[in-house]
C-alpha positions as CSV (number, residue, x, y, z in Angstrom):
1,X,0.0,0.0,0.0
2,X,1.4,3.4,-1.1
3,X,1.9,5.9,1.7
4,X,0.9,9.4,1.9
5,X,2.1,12.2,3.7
6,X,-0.7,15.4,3.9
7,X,0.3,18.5,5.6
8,X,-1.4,21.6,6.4
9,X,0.4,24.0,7.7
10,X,-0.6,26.3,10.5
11,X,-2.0,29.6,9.4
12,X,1.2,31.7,9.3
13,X,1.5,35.6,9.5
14,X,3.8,36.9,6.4
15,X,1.9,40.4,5.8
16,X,3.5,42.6,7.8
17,X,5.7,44.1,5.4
18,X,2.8,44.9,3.0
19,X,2.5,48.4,2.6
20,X,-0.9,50.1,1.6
21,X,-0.7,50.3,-1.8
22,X,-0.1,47.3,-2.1
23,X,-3.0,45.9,-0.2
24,X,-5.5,48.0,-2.7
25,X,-3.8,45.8,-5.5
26,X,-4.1,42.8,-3.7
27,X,-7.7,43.6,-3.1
28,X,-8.8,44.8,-6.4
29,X,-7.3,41.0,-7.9
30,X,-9.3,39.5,-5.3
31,X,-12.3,41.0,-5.5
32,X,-12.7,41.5,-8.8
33,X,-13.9,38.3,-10.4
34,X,-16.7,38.1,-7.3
35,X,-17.8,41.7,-7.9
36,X,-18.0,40.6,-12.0
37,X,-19.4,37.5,-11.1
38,X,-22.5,39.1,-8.9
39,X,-23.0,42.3,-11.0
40,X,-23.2,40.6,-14.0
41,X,-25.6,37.3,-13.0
42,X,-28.0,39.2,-11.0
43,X,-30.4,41.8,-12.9
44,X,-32.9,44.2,-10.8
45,X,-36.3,42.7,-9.1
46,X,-39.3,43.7,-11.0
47,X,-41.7,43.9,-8.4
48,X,-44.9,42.6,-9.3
49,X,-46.6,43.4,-5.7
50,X,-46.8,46.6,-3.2
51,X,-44.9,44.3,-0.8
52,X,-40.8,43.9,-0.1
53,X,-39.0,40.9,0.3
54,X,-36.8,41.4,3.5
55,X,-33.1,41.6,3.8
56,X,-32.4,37.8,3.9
57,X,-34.5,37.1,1.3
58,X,-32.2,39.0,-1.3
59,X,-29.2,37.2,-0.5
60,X,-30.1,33.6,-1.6
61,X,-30.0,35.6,-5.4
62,X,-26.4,36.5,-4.5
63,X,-25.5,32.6,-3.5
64,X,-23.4,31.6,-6.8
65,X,-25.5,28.2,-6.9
66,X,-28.7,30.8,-7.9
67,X,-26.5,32.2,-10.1
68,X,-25.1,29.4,-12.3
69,X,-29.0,27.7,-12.1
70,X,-30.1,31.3,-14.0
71,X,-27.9,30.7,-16.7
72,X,-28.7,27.4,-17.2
73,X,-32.2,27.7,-17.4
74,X,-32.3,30.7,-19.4
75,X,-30.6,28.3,-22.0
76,X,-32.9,25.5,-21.7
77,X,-35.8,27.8,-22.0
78,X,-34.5,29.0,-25.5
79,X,-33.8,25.5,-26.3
80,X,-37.7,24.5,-25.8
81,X,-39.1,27.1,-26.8
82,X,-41.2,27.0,-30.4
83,X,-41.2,30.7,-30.6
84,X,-39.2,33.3,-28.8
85,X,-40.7,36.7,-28.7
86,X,-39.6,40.0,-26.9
87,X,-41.7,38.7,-24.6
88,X,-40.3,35.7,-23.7
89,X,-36.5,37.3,-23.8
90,X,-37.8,39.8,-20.9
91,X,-39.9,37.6,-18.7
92,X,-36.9,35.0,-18.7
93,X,-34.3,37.7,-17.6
94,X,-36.5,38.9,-15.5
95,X,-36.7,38.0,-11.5
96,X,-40.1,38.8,-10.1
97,X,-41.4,39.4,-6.7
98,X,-45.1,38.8,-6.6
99,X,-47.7,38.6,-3.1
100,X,-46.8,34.7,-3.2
101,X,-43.0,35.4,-3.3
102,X,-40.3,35.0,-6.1
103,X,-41.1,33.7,-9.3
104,X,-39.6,32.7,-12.6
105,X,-42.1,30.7,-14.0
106,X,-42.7,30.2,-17.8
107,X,-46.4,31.5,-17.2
108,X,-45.0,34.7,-16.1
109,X,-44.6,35.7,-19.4
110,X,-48.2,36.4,-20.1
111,X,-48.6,37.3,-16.5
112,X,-46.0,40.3,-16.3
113,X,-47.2,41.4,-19.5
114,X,-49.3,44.1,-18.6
115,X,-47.1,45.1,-15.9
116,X,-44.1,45.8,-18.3
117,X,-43.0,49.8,-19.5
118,X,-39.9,48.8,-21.2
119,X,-38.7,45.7,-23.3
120,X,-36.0,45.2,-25.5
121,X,-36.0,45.9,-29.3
122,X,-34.7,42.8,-30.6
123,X,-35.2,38.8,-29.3
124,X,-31.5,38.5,-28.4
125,X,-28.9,40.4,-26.8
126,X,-27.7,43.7,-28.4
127,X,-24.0,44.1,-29.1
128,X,-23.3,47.5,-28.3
129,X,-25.1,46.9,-24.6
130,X,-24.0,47.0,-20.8
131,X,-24.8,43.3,-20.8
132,X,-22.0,42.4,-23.7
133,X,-20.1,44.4,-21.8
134,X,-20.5,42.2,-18.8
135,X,-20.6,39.0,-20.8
136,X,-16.9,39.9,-21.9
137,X,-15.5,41.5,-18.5
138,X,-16.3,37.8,-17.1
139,X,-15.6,35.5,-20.2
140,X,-11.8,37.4,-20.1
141,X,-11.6,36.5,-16.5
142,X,-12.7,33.6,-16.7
143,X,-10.3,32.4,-19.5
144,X,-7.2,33.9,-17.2
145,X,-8.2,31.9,-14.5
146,X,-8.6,28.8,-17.0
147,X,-5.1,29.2,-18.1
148,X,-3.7,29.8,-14.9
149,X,-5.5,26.7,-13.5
150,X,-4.8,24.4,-16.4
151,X,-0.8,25.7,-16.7
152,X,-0.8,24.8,-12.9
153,X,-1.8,21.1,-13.0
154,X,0.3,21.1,-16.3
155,X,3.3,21.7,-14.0
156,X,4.1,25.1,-14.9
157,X,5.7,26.6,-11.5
158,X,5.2,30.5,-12.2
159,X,1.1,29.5,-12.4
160,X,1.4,27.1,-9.7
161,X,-2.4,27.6,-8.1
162,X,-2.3,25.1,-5.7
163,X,1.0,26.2,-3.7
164,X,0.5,29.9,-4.3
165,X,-3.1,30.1,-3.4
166,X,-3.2,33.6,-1.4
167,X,-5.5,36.5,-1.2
168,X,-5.3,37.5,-5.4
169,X,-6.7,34.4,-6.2
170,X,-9.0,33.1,-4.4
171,X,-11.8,33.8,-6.5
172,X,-10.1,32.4,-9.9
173,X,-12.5,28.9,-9.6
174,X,-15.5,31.5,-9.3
175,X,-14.3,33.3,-12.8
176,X,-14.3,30.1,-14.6
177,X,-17.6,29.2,-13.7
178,X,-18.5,32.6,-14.9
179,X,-17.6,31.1,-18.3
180,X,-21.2,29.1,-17.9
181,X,-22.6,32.6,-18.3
182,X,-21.5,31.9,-22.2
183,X,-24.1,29.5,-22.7
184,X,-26.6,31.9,-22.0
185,X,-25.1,34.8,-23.6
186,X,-27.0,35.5,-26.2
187,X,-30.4,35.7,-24.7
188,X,-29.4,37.9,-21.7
189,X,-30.7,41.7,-21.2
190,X,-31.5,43.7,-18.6
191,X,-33.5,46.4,-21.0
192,X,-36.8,45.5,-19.1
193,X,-39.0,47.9,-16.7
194,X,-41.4,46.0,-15.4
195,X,-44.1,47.9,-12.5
196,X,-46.3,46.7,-9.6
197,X,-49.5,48.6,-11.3
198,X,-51.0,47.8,-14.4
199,X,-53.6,50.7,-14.4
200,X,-50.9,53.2,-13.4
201,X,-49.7,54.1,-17.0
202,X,-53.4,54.2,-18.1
203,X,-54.5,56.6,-15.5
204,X,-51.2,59.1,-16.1
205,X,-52.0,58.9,-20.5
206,X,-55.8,59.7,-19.4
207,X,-54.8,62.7,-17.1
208,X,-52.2,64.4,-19.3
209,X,-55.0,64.2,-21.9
210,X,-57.5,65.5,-19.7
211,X,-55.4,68.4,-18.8
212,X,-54.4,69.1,-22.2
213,X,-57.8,69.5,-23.7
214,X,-59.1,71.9,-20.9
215,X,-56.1,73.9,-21.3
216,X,-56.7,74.5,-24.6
217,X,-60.7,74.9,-23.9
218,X,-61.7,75.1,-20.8
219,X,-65.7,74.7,-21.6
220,X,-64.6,71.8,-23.5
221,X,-65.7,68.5,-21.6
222,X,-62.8,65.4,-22.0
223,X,-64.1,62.1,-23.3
224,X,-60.9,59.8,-23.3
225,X,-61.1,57.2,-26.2
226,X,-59.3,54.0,-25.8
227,X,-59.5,53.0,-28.9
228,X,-56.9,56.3,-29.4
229,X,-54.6,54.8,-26.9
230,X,-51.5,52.8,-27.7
231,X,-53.5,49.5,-27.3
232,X,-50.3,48.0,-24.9
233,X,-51.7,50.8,-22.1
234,X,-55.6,49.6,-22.6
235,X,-55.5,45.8,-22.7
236,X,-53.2,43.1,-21.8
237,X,-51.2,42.1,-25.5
238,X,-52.3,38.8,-26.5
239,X,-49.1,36.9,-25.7
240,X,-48.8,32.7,-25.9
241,X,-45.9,31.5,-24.2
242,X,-44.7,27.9,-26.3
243,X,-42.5,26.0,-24.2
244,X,-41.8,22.3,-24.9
245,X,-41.8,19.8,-22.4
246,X,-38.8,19.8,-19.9
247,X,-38.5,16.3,-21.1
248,X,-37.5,17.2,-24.6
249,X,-34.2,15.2,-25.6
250,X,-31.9,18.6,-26.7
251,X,-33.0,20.4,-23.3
252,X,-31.4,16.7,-22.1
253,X,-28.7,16.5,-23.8
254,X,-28.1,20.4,-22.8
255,X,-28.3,19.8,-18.8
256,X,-26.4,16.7,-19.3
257,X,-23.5,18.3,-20.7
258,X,-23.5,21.5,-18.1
259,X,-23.6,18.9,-14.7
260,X,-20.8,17.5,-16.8
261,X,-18.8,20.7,-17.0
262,X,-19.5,21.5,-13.5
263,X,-18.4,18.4,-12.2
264,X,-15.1,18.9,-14.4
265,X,-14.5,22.1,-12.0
266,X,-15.5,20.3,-8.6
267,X,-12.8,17.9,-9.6
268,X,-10.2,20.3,-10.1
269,X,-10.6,21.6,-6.2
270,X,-10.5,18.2,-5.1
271,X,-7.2,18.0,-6.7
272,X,-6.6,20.8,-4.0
273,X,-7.2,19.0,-1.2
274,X,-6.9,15.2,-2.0
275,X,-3.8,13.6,-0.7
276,X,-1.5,11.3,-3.1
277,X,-4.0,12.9,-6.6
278,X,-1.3,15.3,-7.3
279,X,2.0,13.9,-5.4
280,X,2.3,11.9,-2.9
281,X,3.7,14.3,-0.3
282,X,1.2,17.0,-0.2
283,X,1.8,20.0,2.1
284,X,-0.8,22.7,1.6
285,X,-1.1,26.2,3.7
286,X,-4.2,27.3,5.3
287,X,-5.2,29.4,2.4
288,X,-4.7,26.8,-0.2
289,X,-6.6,24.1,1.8
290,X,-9.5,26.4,2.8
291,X,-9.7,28.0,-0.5
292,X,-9.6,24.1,-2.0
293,X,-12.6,23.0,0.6
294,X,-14.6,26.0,0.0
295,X,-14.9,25.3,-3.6
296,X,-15.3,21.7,-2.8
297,X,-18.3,21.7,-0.5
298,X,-20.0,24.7,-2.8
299,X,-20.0,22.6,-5.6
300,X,-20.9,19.7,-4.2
301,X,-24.1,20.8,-2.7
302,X,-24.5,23.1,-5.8
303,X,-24.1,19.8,-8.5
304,X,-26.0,18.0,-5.8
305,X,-29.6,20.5,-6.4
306,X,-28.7,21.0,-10.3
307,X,-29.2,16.8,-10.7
308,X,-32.2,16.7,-8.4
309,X,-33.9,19.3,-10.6
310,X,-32.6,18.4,-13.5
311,X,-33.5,14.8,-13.7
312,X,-37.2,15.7,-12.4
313,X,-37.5,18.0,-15.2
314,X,-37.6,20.5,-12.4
315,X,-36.4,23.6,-15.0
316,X,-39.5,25.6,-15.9
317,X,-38.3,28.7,-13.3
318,X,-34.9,30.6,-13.9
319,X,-35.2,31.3,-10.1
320,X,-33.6,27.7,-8.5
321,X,-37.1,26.2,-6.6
322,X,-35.7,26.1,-3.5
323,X,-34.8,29.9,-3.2
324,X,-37.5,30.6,-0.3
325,X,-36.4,27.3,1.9
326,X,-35.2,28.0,5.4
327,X,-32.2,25.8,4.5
328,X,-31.2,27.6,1.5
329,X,-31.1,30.6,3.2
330,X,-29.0,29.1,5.9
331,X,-26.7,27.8,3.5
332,X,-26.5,31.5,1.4
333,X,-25.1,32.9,4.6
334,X,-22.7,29.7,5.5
335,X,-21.5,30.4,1.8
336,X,-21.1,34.3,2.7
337,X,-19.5,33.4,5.5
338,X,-16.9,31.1,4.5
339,X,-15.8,33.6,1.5
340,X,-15.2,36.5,4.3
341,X,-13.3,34.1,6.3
342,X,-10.8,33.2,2.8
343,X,-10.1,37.0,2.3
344,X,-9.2,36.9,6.3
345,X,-6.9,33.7,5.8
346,X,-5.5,34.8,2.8
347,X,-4.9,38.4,4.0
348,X,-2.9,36.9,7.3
349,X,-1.2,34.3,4.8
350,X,-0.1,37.0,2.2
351,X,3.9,38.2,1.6
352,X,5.2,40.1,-0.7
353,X,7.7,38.4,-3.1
354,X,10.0,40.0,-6.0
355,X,8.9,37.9,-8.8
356,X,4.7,37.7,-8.7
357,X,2.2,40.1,-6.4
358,X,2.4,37.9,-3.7
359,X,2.9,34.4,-1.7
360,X,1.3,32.7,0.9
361,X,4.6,31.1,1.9
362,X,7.3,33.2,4.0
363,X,10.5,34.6,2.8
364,X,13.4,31.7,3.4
365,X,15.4,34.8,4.4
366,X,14.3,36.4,7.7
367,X,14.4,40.2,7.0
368,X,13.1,43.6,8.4
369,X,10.0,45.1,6.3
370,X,12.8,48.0,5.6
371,X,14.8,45.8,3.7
372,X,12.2,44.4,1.3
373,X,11.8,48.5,0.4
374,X,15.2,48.3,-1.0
375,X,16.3,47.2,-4.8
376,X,16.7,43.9,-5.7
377,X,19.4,42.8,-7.7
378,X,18.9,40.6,-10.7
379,X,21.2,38.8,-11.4
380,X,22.0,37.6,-15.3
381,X,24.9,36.1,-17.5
382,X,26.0,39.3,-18.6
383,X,25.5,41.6,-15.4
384,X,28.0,42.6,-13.1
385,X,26.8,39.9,-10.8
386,X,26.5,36.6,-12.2
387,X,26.9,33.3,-10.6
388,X,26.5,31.8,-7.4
389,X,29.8,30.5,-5.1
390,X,29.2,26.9,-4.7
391,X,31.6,24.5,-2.7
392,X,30.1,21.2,-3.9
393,X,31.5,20.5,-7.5
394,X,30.7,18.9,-10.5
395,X,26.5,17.4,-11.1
396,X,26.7,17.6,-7.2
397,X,24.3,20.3,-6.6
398,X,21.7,19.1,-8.7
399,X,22.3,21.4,-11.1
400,X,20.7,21.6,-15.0
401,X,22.5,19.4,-17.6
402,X,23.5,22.5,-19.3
403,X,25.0,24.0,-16.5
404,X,28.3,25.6,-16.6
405,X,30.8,26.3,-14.2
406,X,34.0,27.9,-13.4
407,X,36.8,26.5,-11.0
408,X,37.9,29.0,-9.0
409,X,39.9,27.3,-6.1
410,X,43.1,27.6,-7.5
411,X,42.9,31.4,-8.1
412,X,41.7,32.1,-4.9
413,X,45.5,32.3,-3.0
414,X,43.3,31.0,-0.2
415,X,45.1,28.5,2.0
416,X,42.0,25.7,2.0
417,X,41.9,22.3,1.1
418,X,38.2,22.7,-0.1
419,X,37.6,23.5,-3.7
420,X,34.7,25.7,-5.2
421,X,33.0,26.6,-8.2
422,X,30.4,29.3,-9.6
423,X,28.0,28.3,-11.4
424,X,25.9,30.2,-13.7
425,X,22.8,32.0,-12.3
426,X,19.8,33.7,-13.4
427,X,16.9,35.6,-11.1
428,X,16.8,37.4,-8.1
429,X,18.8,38.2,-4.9
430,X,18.3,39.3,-1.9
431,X,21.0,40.2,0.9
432,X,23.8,42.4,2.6
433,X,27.4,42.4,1.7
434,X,28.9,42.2,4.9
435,X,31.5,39.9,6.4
436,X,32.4,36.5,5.3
């Protein structure tokens, strides 16, 4: 039986030398792809009733897992549908709050009619619009974090996720799961205005009218003909909402292959926490094991809901069902939570290192914060510095094959026995000349 050796380190406090500038930039990485993430999968509430859903209520629409359900749904509502109107483009986009609660029904597409003021001018997406916009600030995060993840299992050390896991990137798993949002691209808008009163915009036409005509006569007496109305302000359009069935073999084959790409992400974190997946010495920090857990236990319930619903044909509301259950709320703010307690970890873990933002390892060299505000030297074949003194000789030091290096102990009018070399190095120092 192979043995394995898992580690996880202690949380370790390497941020002290961070100075304030930096912090913003370490910030703005972090928070970034969750702000994209949030802004761009959650459109306004049309609100349908006089009422206000409280506080708590709002969240659960924040909880990723509503998120990634909306974009799914949206997507296997254009796949069944037999005609797609304005209509239906708005009422799917839309997330309603009505005297029974949310809803995202198909039959709120002749439902909301009469409440909606504004819809959009063409049945998909519009180029020049702040939703494109939104679709390409998270597809070009999202492919960043997909290279950076993919070159890191690939073995690629300056994109190595899982042992450089700190404060900048915690939310990189989160931006490629905004790539889902592609899917549903097309048929996203946020163009909509939908109100609570259906009479309202009738009653406001009647009285500028009314006003109107005694202004110009005032022993005039105001009749107000519908029939000279727009007729969207004096009757409900006639709108027909043609779904297929949720059982319809494309909307399927569709769900199918999104738990699949789903699950292809929930098994890259447990990559990140698995012992003997990777190697099998694994030695993981705090923030890289939390960070790898986090995504693990999100997922897992997340994948867990999507199959329920998506194998009981469950997909007729782009709000996910169980939205209103005490439980999902519970498990909104455990999610909230757990993300404010990464940025804490992360933020302890981080340190400041010459080549990348940051680290969530230690410097091997203990210095003052002063000295890390001094120049680095780099060090390169043709610079003034440019090798490293080495007393070990020959393939010894587990140097490159085509490494190169000079003998130097003859030259050195030293009286030692030992021998040295210097060898041929490229990167960064840090250090003090001082006494040997």
């Amino acid at each position: 039986m192979p043995s394995f050796q898992y580690t996880i380190l202690p949380i370790q406090f390497n941020s002290q030398c961070i100075t304030f500038p930096e912090w913003i930039s370490l910030f703005t990485l972090c928070l970034a792809p969750l702000i994209a993430h949030i802004a761009s999968g959650i459109p306004p509430v049309s609100y349908l009733s006089h009422t206000r859903p409280k506080w708590y209520d709002h969240l659960c629409h924040y909880n990723p897992t509503s998120i990634v359900w909306r974009y799914a749904v949206i997507t296997d509502r254009r796949i069944r549908a037999t005609q797609w109107s304005r209509d239906d483009l708005t009422a799917s986009n839309a997330i309603f709050w009505t005297a029974k609660g949310w809803d995202g029904h198909e039959d709120m597409v002749v439902k909301a009619a009469q409440h909606k003021l504004r819809c959009p001018g063409l049945t998909h997406v519009q180029i020049m619009s702040v939703t494109m916009l939104k679709t390409i600030i998270v597809t070009t995060q999202g492919l960043s974090a997909l290279y950076t993840l993919v070159a890191s299992l690939a073995g690629v050390k300056s994109t190595n996720f899982m042992s450089h896991t700190t404060v900048d990137s915690i939310f990189l798993p989160l931006a490629i799961l905004g790539l889902l949002r592609l899917c549903a691209a097309i048929w996203l808008t946020e163009d909509f205005v939908y109100t609570a009163d259906g009479n309202m915009i009738v009653e406001a036409v009647h009285q500028r009218t009314r006003d109107k005509s005694i202004d110009n006569n005032p022993n005039t007496q105001v009749t107000i003909s519908h029939s000279a109305l727009e007729p969207f302000f004096v009757s409900p359009p006639q709108v027909r909402a043609c779904f297929r069935s949720p059982s319809f073999w494309p909307s399927r084959i569709f769900r199918g292959t999104y738990l699949l790409i789903i699950g292809g992400i929930w098994g890259l974190s447990l990559l990140c926490i698995m012992p003997g997946i990777v190697s099998s010495d694994a030695q993981l920090t705090a923030s890289a094991f939390s960070t790898g857990l986090f995504y693990f236990l999100f997922l897992s319930v997340s994948i867990g809901l999507y199959t329920l619903y998506f194998v009981r044909d469950q997909t007729t509301t782009t709000i996910i069902p169980c939205i209103s259950a005490t439980w999902y709320k519970i498990y909104t703010l455990l999610i909230m939570g757990f993300i404010v307690v990464l940025i804490v970890i992360g933020s302890i873990e981080a340190s400041t290192i010459p080549y990348a933002n940051s680290a969530n390892t230690p410097s091997a060299v203990k210095t003052d914060c002063g000295f890390f505000l001094k120049e680095w030297t780099f060090v390169a074949p043709y610079s003034s510095f440019f090798g490293l003194a080495s007393r070990a000789e020959g393939n010894a030091i587990g140097a490159q094959q085509n490494r190169s290096s000079l003998a130097v102990g003859k030259l050195s009018n030293a009286l030692l026995e030992e021998r040295y070399s210097i060898d041929n190095f490229t990167g960064y120092c840090i250090g003090e000349f001082g006494n040997s």
